[in-house]
Z-matrix of the N, CA and C atoms (Angstrom, degrees):
N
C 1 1.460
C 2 1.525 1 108.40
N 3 1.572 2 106.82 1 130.11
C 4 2.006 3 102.14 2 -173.36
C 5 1.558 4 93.30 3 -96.27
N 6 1.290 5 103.79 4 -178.92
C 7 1.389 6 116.98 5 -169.14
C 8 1.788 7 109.65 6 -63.17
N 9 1.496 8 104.86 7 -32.99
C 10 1.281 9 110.75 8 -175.15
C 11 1.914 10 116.99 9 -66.70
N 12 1.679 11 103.79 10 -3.89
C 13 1.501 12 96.17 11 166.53
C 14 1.291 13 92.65 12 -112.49
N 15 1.191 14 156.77 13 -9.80
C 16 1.689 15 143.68 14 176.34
C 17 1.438 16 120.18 15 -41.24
N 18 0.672 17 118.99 16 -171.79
C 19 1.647 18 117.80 17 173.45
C 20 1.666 19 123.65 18 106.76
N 21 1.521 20 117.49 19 -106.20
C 22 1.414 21 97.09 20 -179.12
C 23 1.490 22 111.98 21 -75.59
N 24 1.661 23 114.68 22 -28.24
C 25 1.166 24 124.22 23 173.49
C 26 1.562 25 117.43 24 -7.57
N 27 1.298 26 117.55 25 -64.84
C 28 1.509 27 152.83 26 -175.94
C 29 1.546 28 98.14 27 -53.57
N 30 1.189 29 138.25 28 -54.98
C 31 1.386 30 139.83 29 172.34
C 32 2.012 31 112.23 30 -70.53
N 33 1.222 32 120.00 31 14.40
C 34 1.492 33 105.30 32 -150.65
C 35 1.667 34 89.79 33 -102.79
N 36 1.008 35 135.26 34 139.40
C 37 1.621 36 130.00 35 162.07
C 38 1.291 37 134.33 36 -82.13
N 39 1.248 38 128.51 37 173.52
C 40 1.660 39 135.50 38 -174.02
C 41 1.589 40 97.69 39 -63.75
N 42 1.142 41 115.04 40 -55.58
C 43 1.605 42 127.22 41 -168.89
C 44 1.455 43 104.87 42 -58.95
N 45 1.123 44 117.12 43 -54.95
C 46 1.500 45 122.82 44 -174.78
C 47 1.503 46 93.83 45 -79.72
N 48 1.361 47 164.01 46 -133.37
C 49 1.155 48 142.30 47 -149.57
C 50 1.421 49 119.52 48 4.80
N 51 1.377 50 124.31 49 -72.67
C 52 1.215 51 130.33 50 161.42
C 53 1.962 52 123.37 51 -38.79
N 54 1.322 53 102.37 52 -28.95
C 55 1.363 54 98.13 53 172.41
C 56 1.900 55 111.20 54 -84.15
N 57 1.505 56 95.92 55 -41.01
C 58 1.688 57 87.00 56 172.88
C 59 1.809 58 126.64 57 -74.42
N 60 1.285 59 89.26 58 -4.85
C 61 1.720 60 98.27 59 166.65
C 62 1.262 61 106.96 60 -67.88
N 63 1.577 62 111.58 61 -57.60
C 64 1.425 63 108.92 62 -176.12
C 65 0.987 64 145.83 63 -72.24
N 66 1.747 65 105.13 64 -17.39
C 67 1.672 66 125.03 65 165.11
C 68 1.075 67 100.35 66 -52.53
N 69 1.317 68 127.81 67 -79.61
C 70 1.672 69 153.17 68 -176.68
C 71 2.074 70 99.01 69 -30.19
N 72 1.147 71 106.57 70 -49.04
C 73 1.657 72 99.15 71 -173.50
C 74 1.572 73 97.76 72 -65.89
N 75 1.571 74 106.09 73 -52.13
C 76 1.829 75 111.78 74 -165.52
C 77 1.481 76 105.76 75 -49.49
N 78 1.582 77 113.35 76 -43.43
C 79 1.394 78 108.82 77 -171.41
C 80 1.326 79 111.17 78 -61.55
N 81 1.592 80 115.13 79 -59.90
C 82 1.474 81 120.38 80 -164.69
C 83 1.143 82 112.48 81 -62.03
N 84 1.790 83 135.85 82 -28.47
C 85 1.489 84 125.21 83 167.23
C 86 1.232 85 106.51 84 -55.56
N 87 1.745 86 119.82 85 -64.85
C 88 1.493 87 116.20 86 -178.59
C 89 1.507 88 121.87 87 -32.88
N 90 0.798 89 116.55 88 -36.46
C 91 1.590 90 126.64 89 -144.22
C 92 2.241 91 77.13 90 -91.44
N 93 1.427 92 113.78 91 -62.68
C 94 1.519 93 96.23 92 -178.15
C 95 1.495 94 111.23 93 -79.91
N 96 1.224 95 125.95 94 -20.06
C 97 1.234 96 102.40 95 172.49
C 98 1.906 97 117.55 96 -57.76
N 99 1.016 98 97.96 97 -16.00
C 100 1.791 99 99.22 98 -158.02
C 101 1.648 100 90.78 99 -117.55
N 102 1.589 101 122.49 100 45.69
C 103 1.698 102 110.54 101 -176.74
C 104 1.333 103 92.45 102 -148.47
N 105 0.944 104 156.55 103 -179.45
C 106 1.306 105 162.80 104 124.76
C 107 1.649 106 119.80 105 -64.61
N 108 1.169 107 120.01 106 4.76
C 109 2.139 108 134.74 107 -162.03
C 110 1.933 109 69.80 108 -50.12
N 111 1.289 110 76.72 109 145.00
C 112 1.767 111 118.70 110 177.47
C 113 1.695 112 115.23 111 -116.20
N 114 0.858 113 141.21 112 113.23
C 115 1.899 114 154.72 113 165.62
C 116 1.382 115 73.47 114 -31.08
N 117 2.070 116 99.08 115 113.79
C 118 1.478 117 126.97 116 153.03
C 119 1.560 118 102.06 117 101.96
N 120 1.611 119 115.15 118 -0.57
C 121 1.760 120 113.27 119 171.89
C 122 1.956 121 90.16 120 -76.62
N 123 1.504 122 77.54 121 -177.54
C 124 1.756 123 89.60 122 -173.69
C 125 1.506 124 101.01 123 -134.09
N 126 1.542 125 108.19 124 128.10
C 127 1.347 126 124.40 125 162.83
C 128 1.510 127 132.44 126 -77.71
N 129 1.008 128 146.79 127 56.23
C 130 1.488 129 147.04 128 169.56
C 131 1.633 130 114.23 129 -22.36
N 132 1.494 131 100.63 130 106.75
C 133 2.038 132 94.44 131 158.31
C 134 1.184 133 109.62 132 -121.22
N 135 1.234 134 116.90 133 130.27
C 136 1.636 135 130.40 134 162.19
C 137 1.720 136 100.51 135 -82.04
N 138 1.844 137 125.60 136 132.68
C 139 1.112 138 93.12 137 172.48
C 140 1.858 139 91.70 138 -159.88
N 141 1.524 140 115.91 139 116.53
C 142 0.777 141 115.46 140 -175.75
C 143 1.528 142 111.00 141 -102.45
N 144 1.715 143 100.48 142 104.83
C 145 1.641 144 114.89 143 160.58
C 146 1.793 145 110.18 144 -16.25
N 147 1.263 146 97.90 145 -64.11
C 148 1.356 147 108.66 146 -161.44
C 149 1.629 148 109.90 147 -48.86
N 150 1.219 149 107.08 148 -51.42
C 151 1.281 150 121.40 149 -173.45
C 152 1.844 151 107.58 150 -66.92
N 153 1.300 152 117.95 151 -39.64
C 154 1.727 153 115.34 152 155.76
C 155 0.764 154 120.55 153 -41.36
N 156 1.345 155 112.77 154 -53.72
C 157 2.077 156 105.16 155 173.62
C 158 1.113 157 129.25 156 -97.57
N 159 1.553 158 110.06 157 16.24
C 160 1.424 159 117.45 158 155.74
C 161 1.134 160 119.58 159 104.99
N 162 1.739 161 127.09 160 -5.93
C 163 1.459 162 121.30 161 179.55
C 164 2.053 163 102.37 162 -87.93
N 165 1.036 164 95.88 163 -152.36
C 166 1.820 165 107.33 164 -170.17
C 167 1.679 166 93.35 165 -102.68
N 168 1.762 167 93.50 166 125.57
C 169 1.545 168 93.23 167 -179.91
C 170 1.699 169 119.21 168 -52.62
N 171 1.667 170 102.72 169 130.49
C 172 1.399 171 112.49 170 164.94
C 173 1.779 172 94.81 171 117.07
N 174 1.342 173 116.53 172 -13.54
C 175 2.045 174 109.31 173 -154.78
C 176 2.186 175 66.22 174 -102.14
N 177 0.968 176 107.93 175 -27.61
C 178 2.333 177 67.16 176 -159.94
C 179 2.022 178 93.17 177 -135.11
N 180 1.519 179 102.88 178 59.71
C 181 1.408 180 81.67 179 172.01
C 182 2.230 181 121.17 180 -64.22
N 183 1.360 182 95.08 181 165.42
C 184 1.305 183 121.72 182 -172.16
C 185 1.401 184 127.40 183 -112.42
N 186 1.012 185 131.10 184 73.90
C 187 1.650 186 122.56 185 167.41
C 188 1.652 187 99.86 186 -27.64
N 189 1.369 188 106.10 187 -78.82
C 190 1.176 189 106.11 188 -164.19
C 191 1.627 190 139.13 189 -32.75
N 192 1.680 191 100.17 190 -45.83
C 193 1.333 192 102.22 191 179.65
C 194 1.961 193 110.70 192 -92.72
N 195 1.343 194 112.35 193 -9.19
C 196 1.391 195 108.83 194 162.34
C 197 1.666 196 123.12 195 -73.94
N 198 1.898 197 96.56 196 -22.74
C 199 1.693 198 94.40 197 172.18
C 200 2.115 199 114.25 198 -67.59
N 201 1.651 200 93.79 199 -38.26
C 202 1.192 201 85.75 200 -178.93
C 203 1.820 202 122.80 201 -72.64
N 204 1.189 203 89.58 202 -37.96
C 205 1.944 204 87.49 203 167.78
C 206 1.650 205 113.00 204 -45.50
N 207 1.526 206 105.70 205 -46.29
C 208 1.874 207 98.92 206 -163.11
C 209 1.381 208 90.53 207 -94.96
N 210 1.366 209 147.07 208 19.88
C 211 1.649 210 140.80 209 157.87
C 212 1.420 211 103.16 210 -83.96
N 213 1.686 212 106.05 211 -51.03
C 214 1.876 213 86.99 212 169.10
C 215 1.352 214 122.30 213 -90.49
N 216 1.458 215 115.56 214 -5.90
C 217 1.840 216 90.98 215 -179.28
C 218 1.534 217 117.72 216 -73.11
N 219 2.197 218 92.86 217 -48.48
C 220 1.564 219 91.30 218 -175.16
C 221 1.284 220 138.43 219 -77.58
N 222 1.032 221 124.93 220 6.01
C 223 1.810 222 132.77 221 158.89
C 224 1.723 223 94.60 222 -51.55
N 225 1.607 224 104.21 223 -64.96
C 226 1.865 225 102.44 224 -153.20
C 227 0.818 226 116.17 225 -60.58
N 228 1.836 227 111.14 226 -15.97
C 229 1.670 228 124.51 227 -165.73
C 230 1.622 229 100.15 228 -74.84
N 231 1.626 230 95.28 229 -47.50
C 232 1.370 231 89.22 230 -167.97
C 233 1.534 232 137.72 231 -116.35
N 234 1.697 233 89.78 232 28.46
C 235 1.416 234 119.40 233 152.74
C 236 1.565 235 109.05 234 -74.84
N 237 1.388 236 123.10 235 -28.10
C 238 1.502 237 108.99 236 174.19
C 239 1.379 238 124.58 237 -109.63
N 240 1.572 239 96.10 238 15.57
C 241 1.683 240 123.47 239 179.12
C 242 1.591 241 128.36 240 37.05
N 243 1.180 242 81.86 241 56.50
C 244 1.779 243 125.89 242 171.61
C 245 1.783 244 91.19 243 -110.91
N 246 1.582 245 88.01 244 117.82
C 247 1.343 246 125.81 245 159.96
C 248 2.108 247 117.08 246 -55.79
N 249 1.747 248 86.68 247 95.38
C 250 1.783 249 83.42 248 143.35
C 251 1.269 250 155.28 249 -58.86
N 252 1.358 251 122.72 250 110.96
C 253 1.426 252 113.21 251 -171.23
C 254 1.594 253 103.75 252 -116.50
N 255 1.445 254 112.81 253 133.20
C 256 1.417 255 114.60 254 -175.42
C 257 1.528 256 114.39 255 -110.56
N 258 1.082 257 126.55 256 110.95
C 259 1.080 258 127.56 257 -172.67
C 260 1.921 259 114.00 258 -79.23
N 261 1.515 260 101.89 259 128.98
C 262 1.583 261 108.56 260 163.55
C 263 1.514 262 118.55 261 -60.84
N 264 1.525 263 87.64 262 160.34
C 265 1.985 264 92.98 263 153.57
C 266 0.880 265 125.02 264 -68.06
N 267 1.385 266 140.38 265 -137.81
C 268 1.408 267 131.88 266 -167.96
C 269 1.360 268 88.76 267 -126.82
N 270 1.440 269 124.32 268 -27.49
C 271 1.732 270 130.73 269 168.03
C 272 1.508 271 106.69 270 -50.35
N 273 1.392 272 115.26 271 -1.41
C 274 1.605 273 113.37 272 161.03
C 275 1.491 274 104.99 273 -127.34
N 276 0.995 275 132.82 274 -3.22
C 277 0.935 276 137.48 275 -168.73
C 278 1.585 277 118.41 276 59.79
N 279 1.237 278 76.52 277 64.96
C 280 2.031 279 99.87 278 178.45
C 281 1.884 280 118.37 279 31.14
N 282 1.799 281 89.50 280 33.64
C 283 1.855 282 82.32 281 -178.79
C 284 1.815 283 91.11 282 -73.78
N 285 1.243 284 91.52 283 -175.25
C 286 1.547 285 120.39 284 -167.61
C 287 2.039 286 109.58 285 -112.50
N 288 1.183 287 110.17 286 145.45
C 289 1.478 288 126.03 287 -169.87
C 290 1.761 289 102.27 288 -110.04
N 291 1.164 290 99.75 289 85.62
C 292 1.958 291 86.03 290 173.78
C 293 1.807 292 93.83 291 -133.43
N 294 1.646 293 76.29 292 -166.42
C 295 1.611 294 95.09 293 -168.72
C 296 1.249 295 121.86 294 -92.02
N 297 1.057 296 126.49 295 128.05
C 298 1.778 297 137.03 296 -154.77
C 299 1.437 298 103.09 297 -71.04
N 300 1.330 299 129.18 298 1.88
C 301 1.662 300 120.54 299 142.77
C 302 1.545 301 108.50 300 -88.83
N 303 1.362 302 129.08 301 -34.98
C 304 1.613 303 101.04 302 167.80
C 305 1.405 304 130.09 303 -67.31
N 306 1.896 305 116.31 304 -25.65
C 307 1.383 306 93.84 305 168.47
C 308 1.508 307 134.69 306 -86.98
N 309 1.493 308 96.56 307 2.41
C 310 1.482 309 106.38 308 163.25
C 311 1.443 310 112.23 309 -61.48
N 312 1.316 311 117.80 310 -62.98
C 313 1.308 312 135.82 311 -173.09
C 314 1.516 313 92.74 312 -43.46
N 315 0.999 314 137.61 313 -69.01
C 316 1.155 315 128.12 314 -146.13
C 317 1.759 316 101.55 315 -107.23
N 318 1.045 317 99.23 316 2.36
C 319 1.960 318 87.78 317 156.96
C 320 1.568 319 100.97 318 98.75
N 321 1.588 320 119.31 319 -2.99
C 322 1.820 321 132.43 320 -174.35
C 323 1.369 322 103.04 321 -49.91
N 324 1.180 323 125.59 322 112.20
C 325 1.793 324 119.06 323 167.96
C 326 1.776 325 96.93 324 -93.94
N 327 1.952 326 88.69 325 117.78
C 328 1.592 327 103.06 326 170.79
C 329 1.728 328 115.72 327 -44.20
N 330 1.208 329 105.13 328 158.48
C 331 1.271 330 110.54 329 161.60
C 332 1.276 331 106.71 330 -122.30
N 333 1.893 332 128.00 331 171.44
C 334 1.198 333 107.88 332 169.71
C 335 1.448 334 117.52 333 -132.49
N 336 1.863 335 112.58 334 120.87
C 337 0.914 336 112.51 335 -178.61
C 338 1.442 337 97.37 336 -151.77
N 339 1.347 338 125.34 337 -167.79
C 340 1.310 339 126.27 338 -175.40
C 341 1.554 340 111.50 339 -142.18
N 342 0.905 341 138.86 340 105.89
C 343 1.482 342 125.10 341 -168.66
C 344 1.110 343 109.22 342 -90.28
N 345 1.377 344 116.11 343 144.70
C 346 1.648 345 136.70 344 178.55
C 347 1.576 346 115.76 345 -124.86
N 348 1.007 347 119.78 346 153.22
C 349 1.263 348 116.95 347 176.69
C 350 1.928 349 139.12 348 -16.44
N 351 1.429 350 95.33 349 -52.59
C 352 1.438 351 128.57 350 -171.15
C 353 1.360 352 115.55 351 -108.96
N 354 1.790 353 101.43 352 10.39
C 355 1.555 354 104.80 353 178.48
C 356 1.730 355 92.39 354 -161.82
N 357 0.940 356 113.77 355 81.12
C 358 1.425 357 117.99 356 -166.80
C 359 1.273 358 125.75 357 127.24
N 360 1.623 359 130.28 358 -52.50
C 361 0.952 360 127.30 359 159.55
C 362 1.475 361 104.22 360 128.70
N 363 1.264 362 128.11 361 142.17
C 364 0.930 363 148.74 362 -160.09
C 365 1.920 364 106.70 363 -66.22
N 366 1.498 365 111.23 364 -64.70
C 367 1.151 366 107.17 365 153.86
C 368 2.177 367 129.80 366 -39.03
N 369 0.594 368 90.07 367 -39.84
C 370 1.553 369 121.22 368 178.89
C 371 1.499 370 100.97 369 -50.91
N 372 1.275 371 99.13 370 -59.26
C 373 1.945 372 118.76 371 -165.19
C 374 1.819 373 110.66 372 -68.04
N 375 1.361 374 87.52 373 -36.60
C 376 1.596 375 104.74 374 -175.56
C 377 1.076 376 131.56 375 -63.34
N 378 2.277 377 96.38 376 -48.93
C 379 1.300 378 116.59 377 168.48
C 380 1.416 379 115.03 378 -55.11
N 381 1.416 380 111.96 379 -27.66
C 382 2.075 381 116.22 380 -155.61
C 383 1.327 382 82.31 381 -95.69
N 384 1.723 383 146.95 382 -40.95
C 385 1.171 384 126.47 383 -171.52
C 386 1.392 385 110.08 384 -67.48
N 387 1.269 386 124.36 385 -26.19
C 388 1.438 387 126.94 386 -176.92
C 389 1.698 388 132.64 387 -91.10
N 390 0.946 389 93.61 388 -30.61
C 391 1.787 390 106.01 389 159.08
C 392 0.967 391 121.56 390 -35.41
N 393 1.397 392 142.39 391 133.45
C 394 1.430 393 137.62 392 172.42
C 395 1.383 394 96.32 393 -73.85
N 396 1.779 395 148.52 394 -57.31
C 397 0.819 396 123.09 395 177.14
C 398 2.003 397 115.10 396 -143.39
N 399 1.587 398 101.39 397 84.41
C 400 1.231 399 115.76 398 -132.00
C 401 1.695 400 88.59 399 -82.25
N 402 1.399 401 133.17 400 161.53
C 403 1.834 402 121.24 401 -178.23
C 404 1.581 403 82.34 402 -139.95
N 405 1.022 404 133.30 403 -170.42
C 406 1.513 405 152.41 404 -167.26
C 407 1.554 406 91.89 405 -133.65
N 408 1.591 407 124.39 406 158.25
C 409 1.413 408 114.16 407 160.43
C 410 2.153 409 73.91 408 -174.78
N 411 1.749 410 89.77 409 156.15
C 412 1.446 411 113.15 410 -169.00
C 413 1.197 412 105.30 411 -82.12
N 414 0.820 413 137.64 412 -15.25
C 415 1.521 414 131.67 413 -164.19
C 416 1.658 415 110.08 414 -162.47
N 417 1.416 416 107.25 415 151.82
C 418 1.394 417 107.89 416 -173.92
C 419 1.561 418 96.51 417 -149.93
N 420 1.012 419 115.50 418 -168.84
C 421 1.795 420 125.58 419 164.39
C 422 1.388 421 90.92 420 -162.02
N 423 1.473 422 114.38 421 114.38
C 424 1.563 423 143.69 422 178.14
C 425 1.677 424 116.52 423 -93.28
N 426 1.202 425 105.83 424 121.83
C 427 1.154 426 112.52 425 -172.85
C 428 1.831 427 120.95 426 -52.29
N 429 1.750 428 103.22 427 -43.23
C 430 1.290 429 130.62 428 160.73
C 431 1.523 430 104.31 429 -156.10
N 432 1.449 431 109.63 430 179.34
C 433 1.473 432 128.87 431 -166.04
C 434 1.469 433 124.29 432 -165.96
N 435 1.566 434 127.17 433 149.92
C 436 1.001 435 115.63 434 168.61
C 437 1.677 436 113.57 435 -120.93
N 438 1.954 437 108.63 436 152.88
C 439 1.774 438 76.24 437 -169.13
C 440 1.716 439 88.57 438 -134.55
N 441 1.393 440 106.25 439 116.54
C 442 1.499 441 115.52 440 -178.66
C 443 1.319 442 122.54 441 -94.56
N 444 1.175 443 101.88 442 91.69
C 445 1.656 444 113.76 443 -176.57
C 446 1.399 445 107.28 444 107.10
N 447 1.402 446 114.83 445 65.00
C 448 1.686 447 105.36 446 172.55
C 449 1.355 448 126.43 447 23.19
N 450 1.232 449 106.19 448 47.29
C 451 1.749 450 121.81 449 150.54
C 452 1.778 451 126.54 450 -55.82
N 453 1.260 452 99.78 451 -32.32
C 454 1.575 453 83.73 452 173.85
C 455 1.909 454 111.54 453 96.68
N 456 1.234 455 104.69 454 37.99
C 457 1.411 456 98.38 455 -170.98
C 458 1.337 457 124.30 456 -100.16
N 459 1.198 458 105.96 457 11.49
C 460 1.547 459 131.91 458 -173.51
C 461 1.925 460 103.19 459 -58.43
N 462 1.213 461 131.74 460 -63.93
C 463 1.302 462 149.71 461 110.69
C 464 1.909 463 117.89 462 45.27
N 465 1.603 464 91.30 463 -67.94
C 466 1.539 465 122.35 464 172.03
C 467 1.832 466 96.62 465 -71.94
N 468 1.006 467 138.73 466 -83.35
C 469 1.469 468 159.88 467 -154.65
C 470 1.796 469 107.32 468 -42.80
N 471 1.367 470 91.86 469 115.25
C 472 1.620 471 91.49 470 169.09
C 473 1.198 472 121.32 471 -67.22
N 474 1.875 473 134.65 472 166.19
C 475 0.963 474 123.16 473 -137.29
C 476 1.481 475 73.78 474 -110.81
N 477 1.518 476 136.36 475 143.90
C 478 1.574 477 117.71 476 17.52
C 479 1.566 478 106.78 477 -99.65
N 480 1.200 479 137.70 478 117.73
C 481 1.580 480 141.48 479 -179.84
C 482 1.934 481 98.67 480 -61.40
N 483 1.309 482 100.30 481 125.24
C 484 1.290 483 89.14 482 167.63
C 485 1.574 484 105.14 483 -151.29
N 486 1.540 485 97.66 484 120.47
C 487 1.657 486 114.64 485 -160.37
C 488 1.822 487 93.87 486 -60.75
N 489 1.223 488 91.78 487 172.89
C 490 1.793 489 133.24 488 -178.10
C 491 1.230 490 110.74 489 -127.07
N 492 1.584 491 120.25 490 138.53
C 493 1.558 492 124.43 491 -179.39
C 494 2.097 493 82.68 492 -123.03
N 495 1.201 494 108.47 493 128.93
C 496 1.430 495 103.47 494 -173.72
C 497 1.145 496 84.31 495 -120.65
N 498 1.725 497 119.50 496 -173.63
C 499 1.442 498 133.12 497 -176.67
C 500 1.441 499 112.74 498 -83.80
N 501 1.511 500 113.16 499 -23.89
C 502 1.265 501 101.47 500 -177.51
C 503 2.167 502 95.90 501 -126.93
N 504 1.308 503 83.41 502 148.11
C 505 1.589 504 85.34 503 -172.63
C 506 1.225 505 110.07 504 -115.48
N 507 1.134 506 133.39 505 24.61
C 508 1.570 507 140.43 506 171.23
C 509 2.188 508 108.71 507 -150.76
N 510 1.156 509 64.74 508 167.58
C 511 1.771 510 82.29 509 -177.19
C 512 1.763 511 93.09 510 -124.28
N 513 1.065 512 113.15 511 125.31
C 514 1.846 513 86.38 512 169.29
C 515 1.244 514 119.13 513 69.15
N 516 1.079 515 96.52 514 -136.80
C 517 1.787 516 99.01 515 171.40
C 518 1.823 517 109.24 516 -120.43
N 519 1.688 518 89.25 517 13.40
C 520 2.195 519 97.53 518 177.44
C 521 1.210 520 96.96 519 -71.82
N 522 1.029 521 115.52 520 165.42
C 523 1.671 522 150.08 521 165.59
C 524 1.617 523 86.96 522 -67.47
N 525 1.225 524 116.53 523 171.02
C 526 1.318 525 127.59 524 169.92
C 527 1.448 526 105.43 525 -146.89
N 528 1.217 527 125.26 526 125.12
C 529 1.472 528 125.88 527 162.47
C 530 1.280 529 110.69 528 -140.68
N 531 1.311 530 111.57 529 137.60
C 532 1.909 531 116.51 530 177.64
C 533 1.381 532 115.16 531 -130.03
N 534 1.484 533 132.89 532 177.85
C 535 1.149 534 125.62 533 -165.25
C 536 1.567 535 106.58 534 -175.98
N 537 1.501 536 130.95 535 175.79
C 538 1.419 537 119.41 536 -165.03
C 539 1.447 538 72.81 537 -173.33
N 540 1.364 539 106.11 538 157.33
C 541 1.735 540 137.74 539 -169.47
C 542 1.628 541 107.03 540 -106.89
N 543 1.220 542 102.54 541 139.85
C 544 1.911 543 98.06 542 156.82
C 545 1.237 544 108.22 543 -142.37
N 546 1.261 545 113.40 544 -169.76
C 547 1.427 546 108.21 545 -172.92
C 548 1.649 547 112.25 546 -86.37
N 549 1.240 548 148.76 547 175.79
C 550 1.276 549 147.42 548 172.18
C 551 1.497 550 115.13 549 -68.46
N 552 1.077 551 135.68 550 139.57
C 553 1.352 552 112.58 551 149.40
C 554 1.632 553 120.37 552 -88.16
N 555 1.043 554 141.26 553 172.08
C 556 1.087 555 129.56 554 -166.20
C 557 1.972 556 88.82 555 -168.99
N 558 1.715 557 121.08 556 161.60
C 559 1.350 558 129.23 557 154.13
C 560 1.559 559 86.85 558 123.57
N 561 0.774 560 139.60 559 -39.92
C 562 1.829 561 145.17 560 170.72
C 563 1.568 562 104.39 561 114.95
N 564 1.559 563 114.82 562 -124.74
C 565 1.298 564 134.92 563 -175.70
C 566 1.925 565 108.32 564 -65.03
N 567 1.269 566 109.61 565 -46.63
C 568 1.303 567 125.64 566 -168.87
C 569 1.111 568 103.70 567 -54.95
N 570 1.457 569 118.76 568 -58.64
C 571 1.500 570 131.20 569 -147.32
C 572 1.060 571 111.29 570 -62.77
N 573 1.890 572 134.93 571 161.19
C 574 1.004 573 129.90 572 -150.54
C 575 1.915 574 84.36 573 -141.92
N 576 1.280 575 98.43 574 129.19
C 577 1.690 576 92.12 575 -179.14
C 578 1.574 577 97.78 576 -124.94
């Protein structure tokens, strides 16, 4: 670990690690148990370290507590082979970190950059170190998403966004908000859905 992940890390405890492991698992089952996501939809997380351990997103990112969020989400994600999408800071301008068969699949033209902690985001850094072969790309449309610590992932999310009230409403000390897509209805009074 270089100096550029040190910091609150060093103050964080057994209990609290262990509690943001478990937020992070509780949410992401809830969130598919209660969705219909299909093998090859895409999950969006916005997730600000900072905001897990409690300072103002962007003042104290975390290696540490973004490794433990993406140790439990992405196994479950991609045991049901639903595509991770990791969302940047805005110091990238909130492109996304996935795997160079989903932006094929879906037509994503890479961009090229590399995200790091303090320019991308800590979550961000973790996802791209861990990918077998992870590309950056600006834009996505996410099937559903979760966004820990007022990240802003609304943006990512195909239209129609339709929030989630889960059991636990924080990660850490983040806010927690999630959400899942459907299709529109559209035809007015007539239409038959």
């Amino acid at each position: 670990m270089t100096d550029l992940y040190k910091g609150a890390d060093t103050k964080v405890g057994k209990d609290f690690k262990e509690a943001i492991r478990s937020q992070a698992i509780t949410a992401i089952n809830e969130i598919l148990n209660n969705t219909s996501l299909s093998k090859g939809d895409i999950f969006v997380v916005g997730c600000s370290s900072s905001e897990v351990l409690g300072t103002n997103i962007g003042k104290g990112s975390s290696y540490m507590a973004a490794e433990i969020i993406f140790k439990a989400i992405y196994p479950i994600l991609t045991e049901k082979g639903i595509y991770l999408a990791s969302q940047c800071c805005e110091h990238l301008n909130r492109a996304l970190v996935i795997e160079r068969e989903c932006a094929e699949k879906y037509g994503y033209e890479p961009v090229t950059v590399i995200p790091q902690p303090k320019a991308g985001g800590s979550f961000a850094t973790v996802t791209y170190q861990s990918m077998k072969s992870p590309v950056l790309v600006e834009h996505i449309r996410a099937h559903a998403g979760m966004d820990i610590g007022g990240t802003l992932i609304g943006m990512h999310l195909k239209d129609v966004a339709v929030p989630m009230r889960l059991s636990v409403s924080k990660i850490g000390q983040a806010t927690l908000n999630s959400a899942y897509t459907r299709p529109k209805f559209i035809g007015g009074c007539r239409a038959s859905y």
